[in-house]
Predicted model as a PDB file, atoms N, CA, C, CB and O in Angstrom, pLDDT in the B-factor column:
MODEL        1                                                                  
ATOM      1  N   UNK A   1     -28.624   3.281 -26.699  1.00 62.00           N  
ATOM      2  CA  UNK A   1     -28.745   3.363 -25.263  1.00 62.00           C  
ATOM      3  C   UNK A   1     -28.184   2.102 -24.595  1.00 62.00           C  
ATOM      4  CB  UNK A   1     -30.205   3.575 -24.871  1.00 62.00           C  
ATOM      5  O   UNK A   1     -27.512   2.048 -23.565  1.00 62.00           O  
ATOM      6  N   UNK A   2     -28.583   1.120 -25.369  1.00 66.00           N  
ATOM      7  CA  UNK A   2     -27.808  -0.308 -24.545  1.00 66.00           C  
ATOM      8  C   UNK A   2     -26.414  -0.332 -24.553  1.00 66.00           C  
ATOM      9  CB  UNK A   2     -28.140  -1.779 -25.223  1.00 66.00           C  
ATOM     10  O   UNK A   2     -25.696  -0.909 -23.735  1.00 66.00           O  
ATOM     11  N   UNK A   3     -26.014   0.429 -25.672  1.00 67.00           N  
ATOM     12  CA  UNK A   3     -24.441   0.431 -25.699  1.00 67.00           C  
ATOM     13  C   UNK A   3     -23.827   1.138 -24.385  1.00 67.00           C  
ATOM     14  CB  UNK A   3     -23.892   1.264 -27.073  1.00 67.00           C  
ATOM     15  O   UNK A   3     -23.025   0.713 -23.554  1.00 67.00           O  
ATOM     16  N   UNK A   4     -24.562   2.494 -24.515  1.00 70.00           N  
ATOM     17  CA  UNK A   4     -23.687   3.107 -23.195  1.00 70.00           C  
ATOM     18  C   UNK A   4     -23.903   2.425 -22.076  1.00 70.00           C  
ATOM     19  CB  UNK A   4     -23.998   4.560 -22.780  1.00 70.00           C  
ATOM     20  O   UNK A   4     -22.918   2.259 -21.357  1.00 70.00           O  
ATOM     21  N   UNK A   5     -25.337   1.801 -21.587  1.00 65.00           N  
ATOM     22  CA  UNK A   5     -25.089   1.291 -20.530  1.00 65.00           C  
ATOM     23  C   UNK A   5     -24.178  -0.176 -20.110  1.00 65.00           C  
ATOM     24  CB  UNK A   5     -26.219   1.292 -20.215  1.00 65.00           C  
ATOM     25  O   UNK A   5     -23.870  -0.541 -18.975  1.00 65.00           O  
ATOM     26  N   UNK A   6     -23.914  -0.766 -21.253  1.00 62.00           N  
ATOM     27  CA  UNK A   6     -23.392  -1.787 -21.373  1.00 62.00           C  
ATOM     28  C   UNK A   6     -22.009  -1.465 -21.089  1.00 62.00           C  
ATOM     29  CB  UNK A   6     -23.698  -2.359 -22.515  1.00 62.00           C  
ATOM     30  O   UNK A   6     -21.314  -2.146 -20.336  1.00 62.00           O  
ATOM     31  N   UNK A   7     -21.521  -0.190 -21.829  1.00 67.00           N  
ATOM     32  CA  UNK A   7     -19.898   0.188 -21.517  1.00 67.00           C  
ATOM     33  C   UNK A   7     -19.802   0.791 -20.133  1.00 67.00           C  
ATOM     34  CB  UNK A   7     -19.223   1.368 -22.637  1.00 67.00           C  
ATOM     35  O   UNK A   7     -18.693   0.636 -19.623  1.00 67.00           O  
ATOM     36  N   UNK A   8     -20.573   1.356 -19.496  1.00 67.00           N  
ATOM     37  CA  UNK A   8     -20.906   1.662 -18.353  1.00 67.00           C  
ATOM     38  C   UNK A   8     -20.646   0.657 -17.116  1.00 67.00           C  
ATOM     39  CB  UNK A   8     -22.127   1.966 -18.521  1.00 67.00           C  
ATOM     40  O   UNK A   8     -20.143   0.810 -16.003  1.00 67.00           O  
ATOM     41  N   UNK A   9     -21.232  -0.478 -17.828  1.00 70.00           N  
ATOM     42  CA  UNK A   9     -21.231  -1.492 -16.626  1.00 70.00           C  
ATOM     43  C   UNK A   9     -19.010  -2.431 -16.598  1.00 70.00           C  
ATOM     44  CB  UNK A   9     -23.073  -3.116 -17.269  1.00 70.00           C  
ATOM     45  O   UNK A   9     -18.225  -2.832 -15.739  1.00 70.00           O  
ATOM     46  N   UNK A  10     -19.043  -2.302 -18.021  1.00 68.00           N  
ATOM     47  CA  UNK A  10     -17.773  -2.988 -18.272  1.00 68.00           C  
ATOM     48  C   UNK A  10     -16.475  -1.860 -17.629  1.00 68.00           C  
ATOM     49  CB  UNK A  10     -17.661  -3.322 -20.116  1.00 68.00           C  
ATOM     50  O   UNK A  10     -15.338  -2.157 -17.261  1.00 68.00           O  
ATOM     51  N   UNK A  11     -16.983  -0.837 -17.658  1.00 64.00           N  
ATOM     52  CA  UNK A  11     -15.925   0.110 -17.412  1.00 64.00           C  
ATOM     53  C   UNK A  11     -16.086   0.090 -15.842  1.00 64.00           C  
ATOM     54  CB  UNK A  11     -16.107   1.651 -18.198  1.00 64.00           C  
ATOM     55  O   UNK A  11     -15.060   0.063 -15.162  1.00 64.00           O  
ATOM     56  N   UNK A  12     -17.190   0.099 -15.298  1.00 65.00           N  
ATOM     57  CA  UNK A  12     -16.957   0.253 -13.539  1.00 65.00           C  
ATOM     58  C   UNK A  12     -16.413  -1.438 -13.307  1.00 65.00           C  
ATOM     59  CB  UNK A  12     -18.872   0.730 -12.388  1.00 65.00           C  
ATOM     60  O   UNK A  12     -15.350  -1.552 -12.698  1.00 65.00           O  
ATOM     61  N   UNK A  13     -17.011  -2.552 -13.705  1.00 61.00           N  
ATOM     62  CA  UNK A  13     -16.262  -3.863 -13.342  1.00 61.00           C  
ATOM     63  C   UNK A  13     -15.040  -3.472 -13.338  1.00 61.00           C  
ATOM     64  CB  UNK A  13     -16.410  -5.076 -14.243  1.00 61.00           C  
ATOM     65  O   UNK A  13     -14.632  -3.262 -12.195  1.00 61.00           O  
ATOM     66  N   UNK A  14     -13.848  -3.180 -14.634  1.00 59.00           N  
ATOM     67  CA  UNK A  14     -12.662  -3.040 -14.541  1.00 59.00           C  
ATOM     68  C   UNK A  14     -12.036  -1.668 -13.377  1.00 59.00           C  
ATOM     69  CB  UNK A  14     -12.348  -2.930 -16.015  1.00 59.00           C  
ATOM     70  O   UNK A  14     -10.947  -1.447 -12.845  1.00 59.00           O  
ATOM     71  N   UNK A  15     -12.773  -1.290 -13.372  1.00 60.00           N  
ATOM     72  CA  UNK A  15     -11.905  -0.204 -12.484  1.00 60.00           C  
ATOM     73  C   UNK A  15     -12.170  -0.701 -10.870  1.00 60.00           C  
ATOM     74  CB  UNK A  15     -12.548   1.635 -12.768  1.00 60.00           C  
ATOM     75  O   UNK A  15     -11.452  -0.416  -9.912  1.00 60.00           O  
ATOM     76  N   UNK A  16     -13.446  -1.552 -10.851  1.00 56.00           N  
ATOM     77  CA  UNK A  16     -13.437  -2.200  -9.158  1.00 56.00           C  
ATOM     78  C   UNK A  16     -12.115  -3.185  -8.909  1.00 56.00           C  
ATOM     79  CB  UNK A  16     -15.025  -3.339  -8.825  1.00 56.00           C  
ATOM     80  O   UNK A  16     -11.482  -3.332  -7.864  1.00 56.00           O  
ATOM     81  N   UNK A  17     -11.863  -3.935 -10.460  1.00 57.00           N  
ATOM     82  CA  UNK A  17     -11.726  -5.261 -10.489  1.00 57.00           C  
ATOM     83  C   UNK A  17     -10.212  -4.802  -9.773  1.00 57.00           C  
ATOM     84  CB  UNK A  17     -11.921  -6.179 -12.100  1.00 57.00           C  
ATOM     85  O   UNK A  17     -10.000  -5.327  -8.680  1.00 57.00           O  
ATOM     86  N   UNK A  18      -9.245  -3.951 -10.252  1.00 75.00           N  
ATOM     87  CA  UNK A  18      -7.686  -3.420 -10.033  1.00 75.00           C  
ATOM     88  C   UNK A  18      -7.969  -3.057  -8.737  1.00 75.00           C  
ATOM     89  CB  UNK A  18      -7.001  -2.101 -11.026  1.00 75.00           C  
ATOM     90  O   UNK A  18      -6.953  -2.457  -8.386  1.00 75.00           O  
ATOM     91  N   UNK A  19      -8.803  -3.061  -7.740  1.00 81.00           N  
ATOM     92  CA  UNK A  19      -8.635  -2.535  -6.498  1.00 81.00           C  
ATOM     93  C   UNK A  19      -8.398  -3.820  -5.666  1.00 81.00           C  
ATOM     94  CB  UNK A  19      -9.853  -1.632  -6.043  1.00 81.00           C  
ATOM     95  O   UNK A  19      -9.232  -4.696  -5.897  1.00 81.00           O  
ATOM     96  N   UNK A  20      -7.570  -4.092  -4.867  1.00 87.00           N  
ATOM     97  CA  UNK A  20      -7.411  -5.248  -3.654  1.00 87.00           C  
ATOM     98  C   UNK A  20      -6.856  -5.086  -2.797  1.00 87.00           C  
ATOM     99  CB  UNK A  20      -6.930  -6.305  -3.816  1.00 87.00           C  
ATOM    100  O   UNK A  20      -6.522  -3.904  -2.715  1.00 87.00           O  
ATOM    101  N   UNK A  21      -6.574  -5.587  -2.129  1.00 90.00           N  
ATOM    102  CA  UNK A  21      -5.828  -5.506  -0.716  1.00 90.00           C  
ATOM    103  C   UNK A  21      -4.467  -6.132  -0.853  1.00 90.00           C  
ATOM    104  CB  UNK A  21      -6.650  -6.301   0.498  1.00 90.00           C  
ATOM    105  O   UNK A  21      -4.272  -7.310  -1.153  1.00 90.00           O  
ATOM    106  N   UNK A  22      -3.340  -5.027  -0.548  1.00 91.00           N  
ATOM    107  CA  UNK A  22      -2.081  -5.098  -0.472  1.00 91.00           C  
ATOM    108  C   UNK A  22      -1.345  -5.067   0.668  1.00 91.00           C  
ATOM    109  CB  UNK A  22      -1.714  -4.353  -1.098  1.00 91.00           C  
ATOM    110  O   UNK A  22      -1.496  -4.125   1.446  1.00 91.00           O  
ATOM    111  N   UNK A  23      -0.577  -5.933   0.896  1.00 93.00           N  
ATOM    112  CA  UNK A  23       0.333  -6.266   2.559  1.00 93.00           C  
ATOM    113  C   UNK A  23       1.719  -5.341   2.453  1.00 93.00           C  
ATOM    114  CB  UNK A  23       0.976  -8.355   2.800  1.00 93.00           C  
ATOM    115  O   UNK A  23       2.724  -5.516   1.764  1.00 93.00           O  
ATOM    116  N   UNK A  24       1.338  -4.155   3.527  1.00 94.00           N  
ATOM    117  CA  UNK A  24       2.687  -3.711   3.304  1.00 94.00           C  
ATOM    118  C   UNK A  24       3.271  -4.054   4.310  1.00 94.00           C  
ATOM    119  CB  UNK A  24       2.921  -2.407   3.055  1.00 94.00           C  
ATOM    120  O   UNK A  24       2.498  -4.569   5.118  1.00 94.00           O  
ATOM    121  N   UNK A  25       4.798  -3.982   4.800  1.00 93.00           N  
ATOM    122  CA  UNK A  25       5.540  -4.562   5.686  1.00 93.00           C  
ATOM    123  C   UNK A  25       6.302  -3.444   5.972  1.00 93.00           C  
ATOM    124  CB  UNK A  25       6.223  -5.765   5.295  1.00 93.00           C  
ATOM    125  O   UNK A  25       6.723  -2.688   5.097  1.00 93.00           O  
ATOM    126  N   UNK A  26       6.555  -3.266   7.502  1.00 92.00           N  
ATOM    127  CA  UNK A  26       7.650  -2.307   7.475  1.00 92.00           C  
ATOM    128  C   UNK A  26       8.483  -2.600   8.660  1.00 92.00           C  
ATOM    129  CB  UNK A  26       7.165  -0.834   7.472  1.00 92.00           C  
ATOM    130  O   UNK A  26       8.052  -2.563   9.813  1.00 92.00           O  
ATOM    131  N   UNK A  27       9.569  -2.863   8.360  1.00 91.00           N  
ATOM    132  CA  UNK A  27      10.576  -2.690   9.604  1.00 91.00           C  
ATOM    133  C   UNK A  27      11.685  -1.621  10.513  1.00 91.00           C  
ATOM    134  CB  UNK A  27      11.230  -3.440   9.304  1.00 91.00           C  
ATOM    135  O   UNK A  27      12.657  -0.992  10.097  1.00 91.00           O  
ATOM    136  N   UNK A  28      11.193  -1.697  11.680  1.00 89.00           N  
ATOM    137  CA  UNK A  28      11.804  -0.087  12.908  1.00 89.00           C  
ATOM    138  C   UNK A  28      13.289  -1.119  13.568  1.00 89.00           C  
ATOM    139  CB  UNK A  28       9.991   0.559  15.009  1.00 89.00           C  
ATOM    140  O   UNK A  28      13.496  -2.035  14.363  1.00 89.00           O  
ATOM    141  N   UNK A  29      14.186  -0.057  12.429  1.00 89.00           N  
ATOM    142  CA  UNK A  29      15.701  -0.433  13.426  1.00 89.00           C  
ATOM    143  C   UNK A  29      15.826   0.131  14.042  1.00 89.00           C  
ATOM    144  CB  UNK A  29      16.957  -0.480  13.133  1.00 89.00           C  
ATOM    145  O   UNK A  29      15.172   1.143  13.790  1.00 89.00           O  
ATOM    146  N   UNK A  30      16.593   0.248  15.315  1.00 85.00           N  
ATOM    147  CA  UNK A  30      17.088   1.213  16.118  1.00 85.00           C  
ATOM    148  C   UNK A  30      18.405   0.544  17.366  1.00 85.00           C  
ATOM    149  CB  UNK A  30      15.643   1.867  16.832  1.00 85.00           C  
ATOM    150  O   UNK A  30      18.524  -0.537  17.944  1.00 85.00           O  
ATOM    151  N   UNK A  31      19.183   1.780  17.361  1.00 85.00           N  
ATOM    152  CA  UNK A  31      20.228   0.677  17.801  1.00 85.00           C  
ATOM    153  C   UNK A  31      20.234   0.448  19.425  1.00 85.00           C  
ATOM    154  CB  UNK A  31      21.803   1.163  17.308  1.00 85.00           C  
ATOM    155  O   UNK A  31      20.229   1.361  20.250  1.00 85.00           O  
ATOM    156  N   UNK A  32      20.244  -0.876  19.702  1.00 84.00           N  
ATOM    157  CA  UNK A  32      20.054  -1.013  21.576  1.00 84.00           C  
ATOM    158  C   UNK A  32      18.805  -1.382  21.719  1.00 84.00           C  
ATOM    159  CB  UNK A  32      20.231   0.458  22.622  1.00 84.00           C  
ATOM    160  O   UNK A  32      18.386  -1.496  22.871  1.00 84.00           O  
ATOM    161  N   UNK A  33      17.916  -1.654  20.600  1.00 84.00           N  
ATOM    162  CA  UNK A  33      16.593  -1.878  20.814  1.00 84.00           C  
ATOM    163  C   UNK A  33      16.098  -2.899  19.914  1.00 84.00           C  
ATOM    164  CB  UNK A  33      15.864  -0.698  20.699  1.00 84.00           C  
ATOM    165  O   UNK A  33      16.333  -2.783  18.711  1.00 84.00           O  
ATOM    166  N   UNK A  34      15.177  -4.284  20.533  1.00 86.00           N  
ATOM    167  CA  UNK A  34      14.849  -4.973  19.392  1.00 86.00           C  
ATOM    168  C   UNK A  34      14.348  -4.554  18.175  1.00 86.00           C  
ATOM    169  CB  UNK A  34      14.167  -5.691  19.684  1.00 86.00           C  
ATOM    170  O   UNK A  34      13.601  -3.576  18.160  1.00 86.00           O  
ATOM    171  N   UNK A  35      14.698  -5.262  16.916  1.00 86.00           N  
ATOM    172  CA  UNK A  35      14.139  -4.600  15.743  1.00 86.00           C  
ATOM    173  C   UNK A  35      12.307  -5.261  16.240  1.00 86.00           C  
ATOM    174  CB  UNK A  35      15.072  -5.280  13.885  1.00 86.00           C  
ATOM    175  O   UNK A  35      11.822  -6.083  17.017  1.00 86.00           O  
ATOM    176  N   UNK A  36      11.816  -4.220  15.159  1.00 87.00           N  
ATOM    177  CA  UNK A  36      10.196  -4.937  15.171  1.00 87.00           C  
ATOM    178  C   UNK A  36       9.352  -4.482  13.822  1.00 87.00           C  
ATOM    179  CB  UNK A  36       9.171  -4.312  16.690  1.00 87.00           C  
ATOM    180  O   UNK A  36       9.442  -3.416  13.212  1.00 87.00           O  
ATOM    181  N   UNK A  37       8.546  -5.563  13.561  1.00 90.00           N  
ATOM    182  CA  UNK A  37       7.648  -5.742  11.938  1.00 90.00           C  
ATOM    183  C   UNK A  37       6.502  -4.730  12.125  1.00 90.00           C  
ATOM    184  CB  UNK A  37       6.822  -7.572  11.563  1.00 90.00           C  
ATOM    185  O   UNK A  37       6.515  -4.316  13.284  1.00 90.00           O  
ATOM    186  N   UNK A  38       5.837  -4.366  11.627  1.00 89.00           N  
ATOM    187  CA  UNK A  38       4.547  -4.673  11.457  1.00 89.00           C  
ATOM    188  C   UNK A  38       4.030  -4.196  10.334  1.00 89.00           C  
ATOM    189  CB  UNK A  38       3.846  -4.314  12.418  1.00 89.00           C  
ATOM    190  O   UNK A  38       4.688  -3.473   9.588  1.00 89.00           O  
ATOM    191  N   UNK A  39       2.853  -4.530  10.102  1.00 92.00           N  
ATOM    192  CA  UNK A  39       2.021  -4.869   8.966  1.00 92.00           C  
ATOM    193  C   UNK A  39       0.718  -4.473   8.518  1.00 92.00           C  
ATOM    194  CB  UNK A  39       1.902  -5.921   9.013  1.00 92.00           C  
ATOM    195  O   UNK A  39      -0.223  -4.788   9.245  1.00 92.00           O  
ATOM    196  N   UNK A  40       0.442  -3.737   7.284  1.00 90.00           N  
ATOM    197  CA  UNK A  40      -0.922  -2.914   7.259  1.00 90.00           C  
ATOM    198  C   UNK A  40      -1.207  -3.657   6.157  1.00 90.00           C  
ATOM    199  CB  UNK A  40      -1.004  -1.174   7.115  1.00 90.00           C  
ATOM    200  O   UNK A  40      -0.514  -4.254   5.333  1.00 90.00           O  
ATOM    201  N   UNK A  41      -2.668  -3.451   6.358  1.00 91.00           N  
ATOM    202  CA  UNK A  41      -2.990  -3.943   4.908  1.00 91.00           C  
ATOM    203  C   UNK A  41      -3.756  -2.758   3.911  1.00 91.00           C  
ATOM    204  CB  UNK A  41      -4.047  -5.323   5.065  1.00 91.00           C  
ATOM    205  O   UNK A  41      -4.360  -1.893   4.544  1.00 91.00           O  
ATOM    206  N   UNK A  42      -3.780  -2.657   2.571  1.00 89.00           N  
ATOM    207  CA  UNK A  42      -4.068  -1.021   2.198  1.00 89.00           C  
ATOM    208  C   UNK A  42      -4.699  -2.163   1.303  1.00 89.00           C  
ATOM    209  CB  UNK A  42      -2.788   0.540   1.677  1.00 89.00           C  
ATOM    210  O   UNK A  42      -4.389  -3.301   0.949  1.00 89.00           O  
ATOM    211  N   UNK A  43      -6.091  -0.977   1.058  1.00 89.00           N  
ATOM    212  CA  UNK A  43      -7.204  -1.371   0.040  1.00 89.00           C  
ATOM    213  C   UNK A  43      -7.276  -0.761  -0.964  1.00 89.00           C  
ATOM    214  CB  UNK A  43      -8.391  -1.315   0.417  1.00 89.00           C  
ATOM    215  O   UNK A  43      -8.354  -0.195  -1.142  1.00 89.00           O  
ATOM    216  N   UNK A  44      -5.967  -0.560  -2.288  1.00 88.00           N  
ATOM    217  CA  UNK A  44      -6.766   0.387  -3.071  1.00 88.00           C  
ATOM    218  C   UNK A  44      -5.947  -0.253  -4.274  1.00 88.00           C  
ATOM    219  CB  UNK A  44      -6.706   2.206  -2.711  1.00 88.00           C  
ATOM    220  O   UNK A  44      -5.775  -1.464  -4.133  1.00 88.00           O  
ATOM    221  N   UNK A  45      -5.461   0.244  -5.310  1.00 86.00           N  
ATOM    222  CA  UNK A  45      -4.659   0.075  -6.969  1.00 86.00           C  
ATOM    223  C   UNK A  45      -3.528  -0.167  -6.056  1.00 86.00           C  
ATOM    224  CB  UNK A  45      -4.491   1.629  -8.403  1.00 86.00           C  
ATOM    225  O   UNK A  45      -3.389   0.303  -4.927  1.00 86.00           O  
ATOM    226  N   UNK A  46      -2.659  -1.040  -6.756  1.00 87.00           N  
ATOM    227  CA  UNK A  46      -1.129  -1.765  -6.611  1.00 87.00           C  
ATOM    228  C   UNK A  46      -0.119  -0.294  -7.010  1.00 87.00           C  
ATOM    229  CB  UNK A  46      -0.850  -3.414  -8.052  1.00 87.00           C  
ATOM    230  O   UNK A  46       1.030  -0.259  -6.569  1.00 87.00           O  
ATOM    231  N   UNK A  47      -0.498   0.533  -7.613  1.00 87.00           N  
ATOM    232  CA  UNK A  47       0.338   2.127  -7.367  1.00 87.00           C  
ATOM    233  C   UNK A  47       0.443   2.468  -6.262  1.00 87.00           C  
ATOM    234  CB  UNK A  47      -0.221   3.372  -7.894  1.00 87.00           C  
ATOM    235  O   UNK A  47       1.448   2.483  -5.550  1.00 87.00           O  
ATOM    236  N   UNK A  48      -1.182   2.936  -5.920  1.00 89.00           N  
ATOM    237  CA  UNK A  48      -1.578   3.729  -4.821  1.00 89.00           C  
ATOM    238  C   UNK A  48      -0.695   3.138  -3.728  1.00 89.00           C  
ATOM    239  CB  UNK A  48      -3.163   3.682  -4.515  1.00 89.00           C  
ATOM    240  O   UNK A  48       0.153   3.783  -3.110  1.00 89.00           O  
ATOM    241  N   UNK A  49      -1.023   1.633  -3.522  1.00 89.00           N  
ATOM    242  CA  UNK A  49      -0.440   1.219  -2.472  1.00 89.00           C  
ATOM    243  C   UNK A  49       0.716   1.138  -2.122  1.00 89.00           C  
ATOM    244  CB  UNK A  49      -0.698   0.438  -2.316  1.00 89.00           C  
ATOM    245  O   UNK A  49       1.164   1.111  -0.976  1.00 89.00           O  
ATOM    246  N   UNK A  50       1.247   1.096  -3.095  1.00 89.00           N  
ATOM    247  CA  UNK A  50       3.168   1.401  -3.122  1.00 89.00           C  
ATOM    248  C   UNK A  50       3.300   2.623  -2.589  1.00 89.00           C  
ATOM    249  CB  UNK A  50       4.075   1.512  -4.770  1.00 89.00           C  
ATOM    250  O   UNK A  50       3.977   2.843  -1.585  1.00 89.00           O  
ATOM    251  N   UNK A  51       2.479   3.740  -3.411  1.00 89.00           N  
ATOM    252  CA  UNK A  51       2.748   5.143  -2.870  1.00 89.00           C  
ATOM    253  C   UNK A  51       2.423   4.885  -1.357  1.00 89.00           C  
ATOM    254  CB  UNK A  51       1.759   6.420  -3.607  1.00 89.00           C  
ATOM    255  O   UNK A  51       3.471   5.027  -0.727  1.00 89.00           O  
ATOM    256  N   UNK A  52       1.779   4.685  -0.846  1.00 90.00           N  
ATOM    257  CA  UNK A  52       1.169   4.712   0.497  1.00 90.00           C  
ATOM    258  C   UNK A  52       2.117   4.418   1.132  1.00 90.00           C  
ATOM    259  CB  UNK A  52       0.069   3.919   0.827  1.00 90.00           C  
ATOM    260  O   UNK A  52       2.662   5.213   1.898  1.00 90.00           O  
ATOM    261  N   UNK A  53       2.710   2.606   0.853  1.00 90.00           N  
ATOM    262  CA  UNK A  53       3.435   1.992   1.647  1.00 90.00           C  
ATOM    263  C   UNK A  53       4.613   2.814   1.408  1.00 90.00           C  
ATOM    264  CB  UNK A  53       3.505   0.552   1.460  1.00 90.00           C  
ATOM    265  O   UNK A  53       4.904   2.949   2.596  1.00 90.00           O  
ATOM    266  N   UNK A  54       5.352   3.350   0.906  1.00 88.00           N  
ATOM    267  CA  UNK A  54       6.942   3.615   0.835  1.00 88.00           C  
ATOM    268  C   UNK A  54       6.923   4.891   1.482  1.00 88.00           C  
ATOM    269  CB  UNK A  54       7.704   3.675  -0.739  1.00 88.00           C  
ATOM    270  O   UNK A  54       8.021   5.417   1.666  1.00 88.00           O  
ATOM    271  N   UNK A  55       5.780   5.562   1.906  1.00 87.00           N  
ATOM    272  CA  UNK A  55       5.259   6.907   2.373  1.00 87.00           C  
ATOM    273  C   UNK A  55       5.492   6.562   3.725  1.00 87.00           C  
ATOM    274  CB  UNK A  55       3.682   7.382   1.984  1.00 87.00           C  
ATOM    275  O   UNK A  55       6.337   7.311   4.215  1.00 87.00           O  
ATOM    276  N   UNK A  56       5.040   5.665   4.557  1.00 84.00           N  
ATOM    277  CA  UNK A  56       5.176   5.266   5.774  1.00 84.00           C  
ATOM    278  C   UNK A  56       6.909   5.272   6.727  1.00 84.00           C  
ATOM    279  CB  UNK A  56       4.541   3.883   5.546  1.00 84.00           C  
ATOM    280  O   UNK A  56       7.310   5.458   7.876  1.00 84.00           O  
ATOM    281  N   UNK A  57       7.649   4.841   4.963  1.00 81.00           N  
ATOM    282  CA  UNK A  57       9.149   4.825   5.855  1.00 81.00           C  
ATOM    283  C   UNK A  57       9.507   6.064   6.004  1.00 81.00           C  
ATOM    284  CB  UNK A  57      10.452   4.091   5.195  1.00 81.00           C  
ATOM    285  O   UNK A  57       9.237   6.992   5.242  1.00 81.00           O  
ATOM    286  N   UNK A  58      10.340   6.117   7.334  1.00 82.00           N  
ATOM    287  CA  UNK A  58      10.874   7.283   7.950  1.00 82.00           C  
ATOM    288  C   UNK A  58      11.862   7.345   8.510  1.00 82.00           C  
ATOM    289  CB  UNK A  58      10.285   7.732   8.650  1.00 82.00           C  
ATOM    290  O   UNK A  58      11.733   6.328   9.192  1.00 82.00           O  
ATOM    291  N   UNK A  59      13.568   8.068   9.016  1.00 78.00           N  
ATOM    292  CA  UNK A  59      14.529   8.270   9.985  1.00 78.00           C  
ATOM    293  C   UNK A  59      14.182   9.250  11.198  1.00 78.00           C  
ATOM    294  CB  UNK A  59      15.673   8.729   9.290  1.00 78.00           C  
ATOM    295  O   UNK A  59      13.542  10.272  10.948  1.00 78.00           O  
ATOM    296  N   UNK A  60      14.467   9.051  12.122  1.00 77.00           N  
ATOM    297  CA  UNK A  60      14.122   9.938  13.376  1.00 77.00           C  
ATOM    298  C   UNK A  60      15.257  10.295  14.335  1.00 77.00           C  
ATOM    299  CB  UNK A  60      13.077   9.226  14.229  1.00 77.00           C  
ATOM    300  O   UNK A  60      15.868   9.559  15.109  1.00 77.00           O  
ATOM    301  N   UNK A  61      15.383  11.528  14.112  1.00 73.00           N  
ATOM    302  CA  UNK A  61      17.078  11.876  14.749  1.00 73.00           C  
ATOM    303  C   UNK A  61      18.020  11.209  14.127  1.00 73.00           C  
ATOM    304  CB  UNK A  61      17.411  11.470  16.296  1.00 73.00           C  
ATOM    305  O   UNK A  61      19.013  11.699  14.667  1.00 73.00           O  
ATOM    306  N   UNK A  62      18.390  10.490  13.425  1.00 69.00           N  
ATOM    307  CA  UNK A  62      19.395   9.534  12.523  1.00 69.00           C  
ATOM    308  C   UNK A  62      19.916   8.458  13.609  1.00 69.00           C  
ATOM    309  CB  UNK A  62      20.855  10.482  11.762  1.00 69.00           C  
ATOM    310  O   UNK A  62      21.070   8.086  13.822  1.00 69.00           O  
ATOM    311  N   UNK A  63      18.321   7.948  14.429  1.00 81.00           N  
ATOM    312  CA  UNK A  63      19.223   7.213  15.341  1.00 81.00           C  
ATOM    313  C   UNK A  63      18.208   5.627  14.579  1.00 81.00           C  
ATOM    314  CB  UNK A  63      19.116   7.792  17.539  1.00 81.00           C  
ATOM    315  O   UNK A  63      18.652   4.592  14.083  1.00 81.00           O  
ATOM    316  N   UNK A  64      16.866   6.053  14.784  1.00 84.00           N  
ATOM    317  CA  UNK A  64      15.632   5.079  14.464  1.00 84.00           C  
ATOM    318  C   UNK A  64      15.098   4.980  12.846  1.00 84.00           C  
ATOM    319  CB  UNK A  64      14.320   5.644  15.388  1.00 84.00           C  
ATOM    320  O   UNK A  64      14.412   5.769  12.195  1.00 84.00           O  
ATOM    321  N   UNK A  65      15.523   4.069  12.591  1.00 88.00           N  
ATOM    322  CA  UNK A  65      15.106   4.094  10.615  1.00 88.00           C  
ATOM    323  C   UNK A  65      13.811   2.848  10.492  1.00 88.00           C  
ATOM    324  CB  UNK A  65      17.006   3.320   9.239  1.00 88.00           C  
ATOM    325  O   UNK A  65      13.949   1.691  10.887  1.00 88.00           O  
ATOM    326  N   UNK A  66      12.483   3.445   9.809  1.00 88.00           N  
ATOM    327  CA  UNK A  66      11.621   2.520   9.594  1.00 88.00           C  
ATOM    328  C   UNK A  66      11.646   2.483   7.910  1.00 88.00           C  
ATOM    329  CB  UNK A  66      10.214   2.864  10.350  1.00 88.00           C  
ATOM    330  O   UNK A  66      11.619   3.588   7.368  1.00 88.00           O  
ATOM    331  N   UNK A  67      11.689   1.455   7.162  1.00 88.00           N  
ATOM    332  CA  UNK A  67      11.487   0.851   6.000  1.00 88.00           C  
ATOM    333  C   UNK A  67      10.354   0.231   5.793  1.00 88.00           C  
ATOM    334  CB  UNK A  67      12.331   0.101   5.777  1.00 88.00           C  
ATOM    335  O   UNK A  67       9.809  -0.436   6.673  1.00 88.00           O  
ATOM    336  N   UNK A  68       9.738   0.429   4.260  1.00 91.00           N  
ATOM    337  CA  UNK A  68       8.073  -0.094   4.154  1.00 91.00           C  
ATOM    338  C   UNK A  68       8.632  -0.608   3.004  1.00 91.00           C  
ATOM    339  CB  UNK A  68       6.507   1.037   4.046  1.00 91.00           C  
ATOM    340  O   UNK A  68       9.587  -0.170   2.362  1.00 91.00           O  
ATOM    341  N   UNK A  69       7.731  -1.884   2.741  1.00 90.00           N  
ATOM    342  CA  UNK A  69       7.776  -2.251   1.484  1.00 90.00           C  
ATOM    343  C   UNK A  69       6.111  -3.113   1.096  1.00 90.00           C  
ATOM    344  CB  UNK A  69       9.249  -3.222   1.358  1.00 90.00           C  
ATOM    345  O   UNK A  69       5.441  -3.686   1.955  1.00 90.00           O  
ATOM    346  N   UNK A  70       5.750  -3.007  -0.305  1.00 88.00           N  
ATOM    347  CA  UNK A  70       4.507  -3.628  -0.312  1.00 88.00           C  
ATOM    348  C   UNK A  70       5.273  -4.940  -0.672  1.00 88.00           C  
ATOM    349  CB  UNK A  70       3.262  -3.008  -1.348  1.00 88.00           C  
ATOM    350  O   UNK A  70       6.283  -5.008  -1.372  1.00 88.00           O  
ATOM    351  N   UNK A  71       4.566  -6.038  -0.027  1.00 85.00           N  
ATOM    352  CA  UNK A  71       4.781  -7.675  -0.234  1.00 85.00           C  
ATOM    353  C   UNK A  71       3.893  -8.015  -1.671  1.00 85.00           C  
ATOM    354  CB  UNK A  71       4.053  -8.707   1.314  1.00 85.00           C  
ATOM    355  O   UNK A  71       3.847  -9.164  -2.110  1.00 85.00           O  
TER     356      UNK A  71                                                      
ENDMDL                                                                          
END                                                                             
């Protein structure tokens, strides 16, 4: 019984431990218009957050292009 709870406890530490907060960055070109940053911060696995962040970039009419990247 001490074993399982012991692996119990080691297995939730590691799976909290991979979760942090990741800076994604994304920049909106568009032409005739200042470019502009901004910046989220995502709380979850360094995957997830990639998925998230690269999910965010988008083209709009092929005039306005936003790019994400996690920092």
């Amino acid at each position: 019984m001490k074993k399982i709870v012991l692996s119990l406890i080691i297995v939730t530490a590691l799976s909290t431990s991979c979760r942090k907060a990741h800076t994604c960055t994304c920049t909106t070109l568009q032409p005739g218009i200042n470019d502009f940053t901004t910046v989220v911060t995502i709380d979850n696995t360094k995957s997830k957050a990639t998925t998230t962040c690269t999910g965010f970039g988008m083209t709009v009419a092929g005039t306005a292009t936003t790019t994400c990247e996690l920092q």
